[in-house]
N, C-alpha and C positions, 0 to 999 in steps of 0.2 A: 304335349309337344311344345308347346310355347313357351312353359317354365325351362325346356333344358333348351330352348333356341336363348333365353335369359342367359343362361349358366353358361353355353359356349363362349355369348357375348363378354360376360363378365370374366374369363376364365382362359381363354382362349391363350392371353400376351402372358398370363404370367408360365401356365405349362411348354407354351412355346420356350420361353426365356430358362425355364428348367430345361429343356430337352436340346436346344442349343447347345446350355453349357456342359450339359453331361456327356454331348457330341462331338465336344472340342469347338465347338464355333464353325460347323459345319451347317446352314442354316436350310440348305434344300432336304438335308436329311432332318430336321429336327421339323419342320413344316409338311413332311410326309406321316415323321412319326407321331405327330401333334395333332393331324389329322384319321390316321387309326386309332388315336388313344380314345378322341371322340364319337369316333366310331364304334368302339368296340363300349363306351361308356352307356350312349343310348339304348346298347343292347338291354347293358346290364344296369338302368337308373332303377327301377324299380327293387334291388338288391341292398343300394345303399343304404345303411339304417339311420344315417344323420348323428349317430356316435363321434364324429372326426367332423374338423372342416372339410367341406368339397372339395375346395384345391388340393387337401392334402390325398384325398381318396383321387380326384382327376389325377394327379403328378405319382400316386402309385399304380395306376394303369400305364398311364405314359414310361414309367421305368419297366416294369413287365415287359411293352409294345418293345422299348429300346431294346431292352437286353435279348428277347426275340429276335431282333433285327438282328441284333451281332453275330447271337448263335449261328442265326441262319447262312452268313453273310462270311462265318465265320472269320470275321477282323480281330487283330490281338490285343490292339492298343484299346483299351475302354477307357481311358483319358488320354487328356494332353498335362505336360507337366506343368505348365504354366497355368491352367485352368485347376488342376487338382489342390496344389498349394498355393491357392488365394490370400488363405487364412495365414500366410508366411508373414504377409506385412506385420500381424499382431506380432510377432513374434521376437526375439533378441536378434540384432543384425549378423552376429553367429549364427543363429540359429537356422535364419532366414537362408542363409548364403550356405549351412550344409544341406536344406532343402532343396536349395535351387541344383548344384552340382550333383547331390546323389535323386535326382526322383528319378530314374528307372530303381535302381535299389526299394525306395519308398514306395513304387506302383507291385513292386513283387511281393512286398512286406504287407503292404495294403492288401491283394489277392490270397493272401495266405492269412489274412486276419480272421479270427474266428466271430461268426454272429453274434449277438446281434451288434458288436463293435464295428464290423466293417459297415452294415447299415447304416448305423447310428453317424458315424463320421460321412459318409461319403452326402447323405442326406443334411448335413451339416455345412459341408463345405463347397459340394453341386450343387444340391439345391437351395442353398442360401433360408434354408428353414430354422425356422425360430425353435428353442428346447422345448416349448410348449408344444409348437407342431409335431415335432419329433415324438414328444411322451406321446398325443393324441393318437398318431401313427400307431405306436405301439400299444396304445392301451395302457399307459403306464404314465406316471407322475412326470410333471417339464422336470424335476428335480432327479429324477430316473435319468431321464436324457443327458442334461447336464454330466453327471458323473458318469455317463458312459461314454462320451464323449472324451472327456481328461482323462480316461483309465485306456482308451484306442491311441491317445495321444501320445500318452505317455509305455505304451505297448510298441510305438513304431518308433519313437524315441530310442527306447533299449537297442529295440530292434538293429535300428544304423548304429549305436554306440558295438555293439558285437562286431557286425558285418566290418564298420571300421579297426574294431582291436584284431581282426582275422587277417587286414590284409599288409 
């Protein structure tokens, strides 16, 4: 019991700081659902096989916990647009600027994306997770992640270039 009152302590801000932003910056819900993730972790420490960092196994319960809540709670929006496209700064000020105007278009595009891309991204740009965390997640190489990452990218990219020649 002592090693996972350790792991809360250590582990606690960055799943909260996941759970936040995957909440839209909604912080009483992200400190409820940060506290079932660890709830629901203790149950299940003794499962973890130490294959993956912690946080990365903490912050996939904590997504579980979320997406549970939503279900339950049945809300539509699972992001905010401003929280979804972070990663817009990298990006060309075109680029950036058809993100910002179409992201309901890009949150539909994103829900219709097929796994493990839509993972892979949202994990990328919610949870501010590194390619290596990503591969680890998945059991697959940071260089897996990486290219699945640019191939969602470039899959929601087309995506608005249609939605746009449609309308």
């Amino acid at each position: 019991m002592a090693d996972f009152e350790q792991i809360y302590k250590d582990y606690f801000r960055d799943v909260f700081l996941y759970l936040r932003r995957l909440s839209c910056g909604n912080e009483r819900l992200a400190e409820d659902i940060t506290s079932e993730a660890f709830f629901r972790a203790i149950q299940v420490i003794d499962t973890f096989r130490g294959d993956c960092d912690i946080r990365v196994w903490l912050c996939q319960i904590a997504k579980n916990c979320y997406y549970s809540y939503m279900k339950r709670h049945r809300n539509v929006e699972l992001v905010a647009d401003a929280e979804l496209f972070d990663y817009a700064q990298e990006a060309s000020p075109d680029e950036a600027l058809i993100l910002t105007e179409d992201a309901q278009c890009i949150k539909k595009i994103l829900h219709n994306l097929p796994d493990p891309y839509k993972e892979v991204f949202m994990w990328r740009t919610l949870g501010d997770m590194s390619f290596k965390q990503i591969g680890e997640l998945f059991y697959k190489t940071e260089n897996w992640a990486c290219v699945t990452y640019h191939r969602a990218r470039k899959m929601i990219q087309k995506e608005m270039e249609v939605s746009q020649n449609e309308e």
